[in-house]
C-alpha positions in Angstrom: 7.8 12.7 1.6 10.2 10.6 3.8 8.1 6.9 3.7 10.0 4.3 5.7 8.7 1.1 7.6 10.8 1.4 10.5 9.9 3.4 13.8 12.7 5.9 13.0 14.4 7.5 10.7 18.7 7.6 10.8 20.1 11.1 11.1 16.7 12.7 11.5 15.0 14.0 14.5 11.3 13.9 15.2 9.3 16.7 16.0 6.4 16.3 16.2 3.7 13.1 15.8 0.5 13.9 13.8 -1.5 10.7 14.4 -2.2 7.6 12.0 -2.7 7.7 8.2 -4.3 5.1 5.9 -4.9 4.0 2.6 -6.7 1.3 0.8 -7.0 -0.3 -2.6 -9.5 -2.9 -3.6 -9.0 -5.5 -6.7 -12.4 -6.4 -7.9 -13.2 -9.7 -9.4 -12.3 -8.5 -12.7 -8.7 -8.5 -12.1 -9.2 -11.7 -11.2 -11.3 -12.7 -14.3 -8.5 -11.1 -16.4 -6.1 -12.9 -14.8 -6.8 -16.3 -15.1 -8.0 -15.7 -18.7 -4.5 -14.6 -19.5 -2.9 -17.7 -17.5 -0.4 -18.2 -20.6 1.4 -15.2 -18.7 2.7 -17.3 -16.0 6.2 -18.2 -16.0 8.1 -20.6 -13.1 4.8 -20.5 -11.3 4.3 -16.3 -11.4 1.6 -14.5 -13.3 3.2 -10.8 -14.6 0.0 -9.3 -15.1 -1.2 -10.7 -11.4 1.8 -9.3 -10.0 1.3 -5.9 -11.8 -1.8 -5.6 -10.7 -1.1 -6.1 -7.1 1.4 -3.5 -7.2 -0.8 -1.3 -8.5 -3.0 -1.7 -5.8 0.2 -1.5 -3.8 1.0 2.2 -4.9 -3.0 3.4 -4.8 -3.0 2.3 -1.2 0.8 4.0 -0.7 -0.3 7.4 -2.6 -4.0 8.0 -0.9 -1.8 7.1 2.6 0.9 9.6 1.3 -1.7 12.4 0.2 -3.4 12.3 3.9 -0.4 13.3 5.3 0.7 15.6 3.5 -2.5 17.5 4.4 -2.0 16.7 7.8 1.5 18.8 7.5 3.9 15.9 7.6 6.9 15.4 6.2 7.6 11.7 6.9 5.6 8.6 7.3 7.2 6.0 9.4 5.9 2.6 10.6 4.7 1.1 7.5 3.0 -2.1 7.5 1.0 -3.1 4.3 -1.4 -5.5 4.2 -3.1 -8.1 1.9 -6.6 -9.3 2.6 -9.1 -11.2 0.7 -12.6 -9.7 0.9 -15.8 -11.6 0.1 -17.0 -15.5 0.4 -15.6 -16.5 -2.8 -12.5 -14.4 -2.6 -13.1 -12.2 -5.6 -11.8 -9.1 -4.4 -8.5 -8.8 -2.3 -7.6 -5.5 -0.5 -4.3 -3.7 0.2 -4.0 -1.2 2.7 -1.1 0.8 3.8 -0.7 2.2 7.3 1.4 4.5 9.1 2.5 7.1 11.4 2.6 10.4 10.3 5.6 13.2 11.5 7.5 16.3 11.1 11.2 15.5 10.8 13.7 17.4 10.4 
């Protein structure tokens, strides 16, 4: 599977759309929790652990996105955009979701 986030792909012709995919990933407070117990990990103002975790999210959100379109028949996802979003009044849970246009390329 082709996954790109601009609106076309090089040397590849489209042929045919399939509609929008999605995926979405939610950090609970935990990670959170976790994190600022294990503050020691940051380093020039970065946290590893933080940063793994969000890219973990990262790749849930890019896989379940991936997955639906594959059953849809695609071959390609183009139009990426990935988003970050804290959920909830105190901010304990942040969301990443990964969006897209499916295709058939070929």
């Amino acid at each position: 599977m082709l996954l790109v986030t601009t609106h076309s792909i090089e040397g590849k012709q489209i042929v045919k759309y399939l509609g929008l995919v999605s995926g979405e990933a939610i950090l609970g407070a935990n990670v959170f929790k976790d994190f600022f117990a294990g503050i020691r990990d940051i380093v020039g103002s970065r946290s590893a652990a933080y940063e793994r975790e969000l890219r973990k999210a990262k790749d849930i959100a890019l896989n379940e996105m991936t997955e639906q379109a594959r059953q849809m028949g695609a071959n390609a996802v183009i139009g990426i955009d990935l988003d970050y979003e804290n959920l909830g009044a105190s901010g304990g849970m942040l969301m990443v979701t990964a969006c897209g246009a499916p295709l058939v390329c070929q």
